[in-house]
Every structure is written in structure tokens, then in C-alpha cells.
C-alpha positions as CSV (number, residue, x, y, z in Angstrom):
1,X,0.0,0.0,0.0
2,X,1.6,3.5,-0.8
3,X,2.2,6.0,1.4
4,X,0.2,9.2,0.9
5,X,2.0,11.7,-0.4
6,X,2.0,15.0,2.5
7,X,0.5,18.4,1.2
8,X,1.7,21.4,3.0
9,X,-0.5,23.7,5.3
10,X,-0.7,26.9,3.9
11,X,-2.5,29.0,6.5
12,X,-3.4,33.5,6.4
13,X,-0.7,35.8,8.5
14,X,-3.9,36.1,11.1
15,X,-4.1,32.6,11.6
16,X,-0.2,31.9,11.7
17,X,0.1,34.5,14.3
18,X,-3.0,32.6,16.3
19,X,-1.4,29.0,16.2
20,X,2.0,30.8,17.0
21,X,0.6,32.9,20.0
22,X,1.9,31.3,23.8
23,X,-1.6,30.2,24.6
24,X,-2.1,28.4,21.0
25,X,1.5,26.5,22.0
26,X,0.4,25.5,25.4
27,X,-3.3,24.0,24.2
28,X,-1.5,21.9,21.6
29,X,1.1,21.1,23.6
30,X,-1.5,20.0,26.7
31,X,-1.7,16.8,27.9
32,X,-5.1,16.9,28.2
33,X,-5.8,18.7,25.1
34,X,-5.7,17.2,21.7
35,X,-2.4,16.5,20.0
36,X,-2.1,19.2,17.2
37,X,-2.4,17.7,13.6
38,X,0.6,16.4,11.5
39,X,0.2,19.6,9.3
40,X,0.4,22.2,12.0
41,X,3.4,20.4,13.9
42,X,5.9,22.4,11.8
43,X,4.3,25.5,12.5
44,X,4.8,25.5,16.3
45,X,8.2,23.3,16.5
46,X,10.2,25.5,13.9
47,X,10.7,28.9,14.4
48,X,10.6,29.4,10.6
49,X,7.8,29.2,8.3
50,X,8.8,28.1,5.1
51,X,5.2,27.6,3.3
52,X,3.8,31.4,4.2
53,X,2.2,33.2,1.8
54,X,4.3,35.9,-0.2
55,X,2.0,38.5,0.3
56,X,1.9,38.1,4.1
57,X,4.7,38.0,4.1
58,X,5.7,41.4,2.7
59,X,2.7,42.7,5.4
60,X,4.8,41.5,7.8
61,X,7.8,43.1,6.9
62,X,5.9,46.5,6.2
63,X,4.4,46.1,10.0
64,X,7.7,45.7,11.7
65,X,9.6,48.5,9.4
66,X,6.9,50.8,10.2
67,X,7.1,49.9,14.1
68,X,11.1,50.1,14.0
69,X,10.5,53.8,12.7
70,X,8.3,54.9,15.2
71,X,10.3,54.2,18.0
72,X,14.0,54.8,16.7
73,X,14.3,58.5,16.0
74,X,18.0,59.7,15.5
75,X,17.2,63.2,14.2
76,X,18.6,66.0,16.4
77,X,16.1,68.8,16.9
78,X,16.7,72.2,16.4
79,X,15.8,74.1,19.3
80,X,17.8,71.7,20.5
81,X,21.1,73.4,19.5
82,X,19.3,76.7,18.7
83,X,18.0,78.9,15.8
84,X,20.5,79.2,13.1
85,X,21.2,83.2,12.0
86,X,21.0,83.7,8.0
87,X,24.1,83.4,5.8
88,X,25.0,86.2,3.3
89,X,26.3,85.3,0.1
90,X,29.7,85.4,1.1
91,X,29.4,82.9,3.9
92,X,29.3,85.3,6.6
93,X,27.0,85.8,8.9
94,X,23.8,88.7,8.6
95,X,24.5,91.0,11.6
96,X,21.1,91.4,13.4
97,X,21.8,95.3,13.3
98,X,23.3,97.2,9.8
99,X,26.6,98.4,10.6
100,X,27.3,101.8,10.2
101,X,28.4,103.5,6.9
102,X,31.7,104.0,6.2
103,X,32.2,106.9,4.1
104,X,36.1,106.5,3.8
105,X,35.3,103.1,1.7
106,X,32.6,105.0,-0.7
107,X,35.5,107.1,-1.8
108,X,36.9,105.5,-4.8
109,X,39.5,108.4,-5.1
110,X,40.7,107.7,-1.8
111,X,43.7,106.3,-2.8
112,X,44.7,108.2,-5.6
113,X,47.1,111.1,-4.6
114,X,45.5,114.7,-5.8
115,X,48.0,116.5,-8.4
116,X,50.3,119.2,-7.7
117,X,48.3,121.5,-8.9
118,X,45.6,121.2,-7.3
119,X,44.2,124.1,-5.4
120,X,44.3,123.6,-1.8
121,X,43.0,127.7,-0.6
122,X,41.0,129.9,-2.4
123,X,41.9,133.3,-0.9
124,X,41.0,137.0,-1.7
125,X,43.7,137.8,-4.0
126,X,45.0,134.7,-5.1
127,X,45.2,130.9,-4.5
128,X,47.4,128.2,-2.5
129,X,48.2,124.9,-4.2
130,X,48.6,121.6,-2.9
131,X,52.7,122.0,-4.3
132,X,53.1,124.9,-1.4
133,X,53.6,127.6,-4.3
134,X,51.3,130.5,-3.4
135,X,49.9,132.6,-7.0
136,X,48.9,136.2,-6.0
137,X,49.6,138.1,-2.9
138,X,51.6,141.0,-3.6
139,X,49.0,141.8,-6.1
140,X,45.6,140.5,-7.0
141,X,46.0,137.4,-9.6
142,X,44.0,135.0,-11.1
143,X,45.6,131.1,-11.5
144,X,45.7,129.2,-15.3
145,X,46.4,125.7,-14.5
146,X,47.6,123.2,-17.4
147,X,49.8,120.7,-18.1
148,X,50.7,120.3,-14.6
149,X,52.0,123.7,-14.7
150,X,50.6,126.8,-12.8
151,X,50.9,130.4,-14.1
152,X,49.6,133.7,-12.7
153,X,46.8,134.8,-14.9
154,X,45.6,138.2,-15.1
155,X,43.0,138.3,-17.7
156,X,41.8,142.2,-16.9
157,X,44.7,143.6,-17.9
158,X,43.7,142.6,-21.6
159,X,40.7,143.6,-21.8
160,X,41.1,145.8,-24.7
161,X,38.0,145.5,-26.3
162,X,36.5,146.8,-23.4
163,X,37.5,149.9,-24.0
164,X,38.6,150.1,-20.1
165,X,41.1,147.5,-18.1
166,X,40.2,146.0,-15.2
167,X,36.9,145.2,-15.9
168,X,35.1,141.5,-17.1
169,X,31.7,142.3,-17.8
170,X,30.5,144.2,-21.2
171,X,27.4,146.2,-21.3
172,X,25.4,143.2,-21.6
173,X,26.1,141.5,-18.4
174,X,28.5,139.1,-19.7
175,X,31.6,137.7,-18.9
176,X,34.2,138.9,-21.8
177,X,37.9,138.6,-22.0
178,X,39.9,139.1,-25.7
179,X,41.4,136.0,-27.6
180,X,44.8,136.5,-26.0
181,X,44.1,135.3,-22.9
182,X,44.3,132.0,-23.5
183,X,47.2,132.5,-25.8
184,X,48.9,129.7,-23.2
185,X,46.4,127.4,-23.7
186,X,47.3,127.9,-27.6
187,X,50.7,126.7,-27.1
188,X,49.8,123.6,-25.3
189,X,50.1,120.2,-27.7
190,X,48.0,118.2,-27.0
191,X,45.2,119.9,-25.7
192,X,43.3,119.0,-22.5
193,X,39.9,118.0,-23.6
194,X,38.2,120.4,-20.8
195,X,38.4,123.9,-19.4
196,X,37.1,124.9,-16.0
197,X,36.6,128.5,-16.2
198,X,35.8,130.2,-12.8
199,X,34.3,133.3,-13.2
200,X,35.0,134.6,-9.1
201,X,32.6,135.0,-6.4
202,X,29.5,134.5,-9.2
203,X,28.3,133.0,-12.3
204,X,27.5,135.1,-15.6
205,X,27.1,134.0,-18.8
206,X,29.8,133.8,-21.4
207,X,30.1,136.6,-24.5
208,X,29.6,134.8,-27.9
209,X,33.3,135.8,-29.0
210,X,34.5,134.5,-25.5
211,X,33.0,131.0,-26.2
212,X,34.0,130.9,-29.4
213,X,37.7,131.8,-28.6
214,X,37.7,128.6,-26.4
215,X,35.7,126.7,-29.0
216,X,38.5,127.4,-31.7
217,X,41.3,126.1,-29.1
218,X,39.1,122.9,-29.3
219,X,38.4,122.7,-25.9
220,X,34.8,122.7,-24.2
221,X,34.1,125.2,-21.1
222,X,32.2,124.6,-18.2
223,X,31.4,127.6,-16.5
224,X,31.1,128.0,-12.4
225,X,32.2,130.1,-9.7
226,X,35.4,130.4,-8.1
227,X,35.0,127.8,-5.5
228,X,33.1,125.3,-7.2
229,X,35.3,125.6,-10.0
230,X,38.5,124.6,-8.1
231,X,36.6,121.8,-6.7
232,X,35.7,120.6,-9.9
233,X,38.9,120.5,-10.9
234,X,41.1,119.6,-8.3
235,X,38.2,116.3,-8.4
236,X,38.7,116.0,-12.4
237,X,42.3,116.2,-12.2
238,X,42.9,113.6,-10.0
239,X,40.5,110.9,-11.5
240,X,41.1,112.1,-15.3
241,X,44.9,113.7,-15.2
242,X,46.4,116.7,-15.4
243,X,46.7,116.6,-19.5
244,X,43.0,115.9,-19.9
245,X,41.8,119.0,-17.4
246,X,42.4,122.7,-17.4
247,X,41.6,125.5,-14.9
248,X,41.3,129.6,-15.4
249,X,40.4,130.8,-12.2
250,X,39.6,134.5,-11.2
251,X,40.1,135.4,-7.4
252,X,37.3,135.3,-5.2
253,X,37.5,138.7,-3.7
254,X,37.2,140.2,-7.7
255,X,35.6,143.3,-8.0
256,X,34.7,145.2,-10.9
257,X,36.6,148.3,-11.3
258,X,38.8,148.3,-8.2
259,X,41.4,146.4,-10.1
């Protein structure tokens, strides 16, 4: 007679973990309870069950991962070590306050040294450069500054088309001198590109032939008063050069008539 052939057991994830449960073990394992079938005998003597379904299986697995993450938690916090302060672009750290503004920095020029000629007083009568040399004094004089060189410049005392020296304004309220007043800046080669013409304690306007004796030279004029004038330049000067800016400059105590 042949021996039937054994089929195995193949039992749902809630029923394996009822026959593997303590109190399933001790009923089948009882004395006075009934042995446990042939097919279940594997179930509660091997710790491994080799004829589980694949899909509860994977349940299983899912169930203890998900339990394993619950209670293991490795992350730090971070009030734990504290709110982190923003980061600039260059890695540093935002200060909670702006810091204060440091003008010295803004000044691109800071570093570049002014030129000689560069007028460091304005006085009554004359002018003080940054060299030391003093123009005027003894007499009233205004200052022509080119090339890097500085020249006393008295303008008034050419003013024959006038019809009276010492005197800059025509009838018309303008600011007039003749052609040969900037017979220096004629004999300069090359050129600067730009005059600063200061005109004393006020502005007027230029006289056509005036403008037009600077426009031959080939030179553009920017008109101002003494004071600004010298500012402008000694500021042009330095960032530009010397051969690129020019400076006529009338006294700032000028007074029509009393020259």
C-alpha cells in the first residue's frame, strides 16, 4: 500500500500568528488537550515558516519597518542646539543690526594722490596749491592751471576791447575777456579735452566771441564760480589727469573796477 503523499498547510498571516501565540503553543502542547495535527506540527516546533504566503509575508515586513520607525528617531532637533542666524552670500553671517556706513570706503579716489596742482586755498587775492607755491599776494592774480603747470593769470589787464582795463563784464552783463588770454592754452600740444573756467565770487554768462575763442582752441568750457570751480577741478584732475583738465580761475574777492 503507498504512502500518501503529504501536502503542506498553507494557512493567512492572522491565523499563523493565532497557532503561534503562547496560549495556541500551550493548548496543543497540553496533555489533556488534543495533539495538534501532523500539518500544523511544523508551525509550532520550527521557528521558521517556510510555506507562508508571499504576500503576508511582505505585510509583515511592512508592519515591523513601520514599528522600527516609530520608536528609533535619531534626528537632532533644532531648538535643540538653537536657531541658526542667515548666511550672506559670502558665507558670513547677517549681523542682526546694519553696521554703520563707512564713508572713507565709498571714496573710490581715496587712494589716488591729488596733483600738484591742485588748489588747496581759495583766498581774496589769489590761491594756494597743494605743491606749497602760493599765486597772488603782492598783487591781485587769477591762476591758469595746465599741463601740470601753474601760471599767474591776469586776464583784466587785456581787456582791450572793453575799452577800459580792469573790468570783465561788457554792457550786456556778460563775462568777456579778448582771444589772447588764453594765448597759453594755444601753445599747449596736445590739448586738454576740458576747461574749468571760474568766473570769481559769481556766475555770468559767457560773451559769444568768448566762447567761441575757447571753441577754436578745441576745448569745451564749463562755467562756475570760483569755489566750485576749483573743486571741480582739483576732483577732475585727479581721476582724469592733469593733461586731460584745465583751470582759469579769477580770485574770489574780484571786484569790478577796483582792479
Amino acid at each position: 500500500m503507498a504512502t500518501p503523499s503529504v501536502v503542506p498547510f498553507r494557512l493567512s498571516l492572522p491565523a499563523c500568528r493565532t497557532f503561534r501565540s503562547p496560549t495556541a503553543r500551550r493548548a496543543f502542547s497540553s496533555q489533556r488537550a488534543l495533539s495538534p495535527p501532523p500539518a500544523l506540527a511544523p508551525l509550532l516546533t520550527t521557528p521558521r515558516f517556510l510555506h507562508r504566503h508571499p504576500q503576508s509575508v511582505l505585510l509583515e515586513r511592512s508592519n515591523n519597518n513601520n514599528n522600527r520607525n516609530r520608536t528609533i528617531h535619531t534626528t537632532t532637533t533644532r531648538t535643540a542646539r538653537g536657531p541658526r542666524k542667515p548666511i550672506a552670500h559670502n558665507r558670513e553671517e547677517v549681523p542682526d543690526q546694519p553696521p554703520p556706513t563707512d564713508f572713507e570706503r565709498m571714496n573710490v579716489l581715496g587712494a589716488t594722490p591729488p596733483p600738484a596742482t591742485a588748489v588747496e586755498v581759495c583766498h581774496a587775492d589769489g590761491f594756494s596749491l597743494n605743491s606749497g607755491a602760493r599765486i597772488g599776494g603782492n598783487s591781485s592774480a587769477g591762476a591758469l592751471l595746465v599741463g601740470g603747470e601753474a601760471f599767474a593769470w591776469r586776464p583784466w589787464l587785456l581787456s582791450s576791447s572793453l575799452g577800459k582795463q580792469g573790468r570783465l563784464v561788457n554792457t550786456k552783463g556778460q563775462w568777456e575777456v579778448s582771444e589772447e588770454a588764453f594765448a597759453v592754452l594755444g601753445a599747449v600740444w596736445p590739448r586738454p579735452d576740458l576747461l574749468i573756467l571760474g568766473l570769481g565770487p559769481e556766475m555770468r554768462p559767457l560773451s559769444p566771441s568768448t566762447r567761441r575763442a575757447i571753441s577754436n582752441l578745441g576745448m569745451r568750457v564749463e562755467v562756475l564760480d570760483t569755489r566750485n570751480a576749483a573743486s571741480q577741478y582739483n576732483m577732475l584732475a585727479t581721476e582724469r589727469g592733469v593733461d586731460d583738465v584745465a583751470a582759469a580761475l579769477i580770485p574770489i574777492g574780484w571786484k569790478e573796477g577796483a582792479h
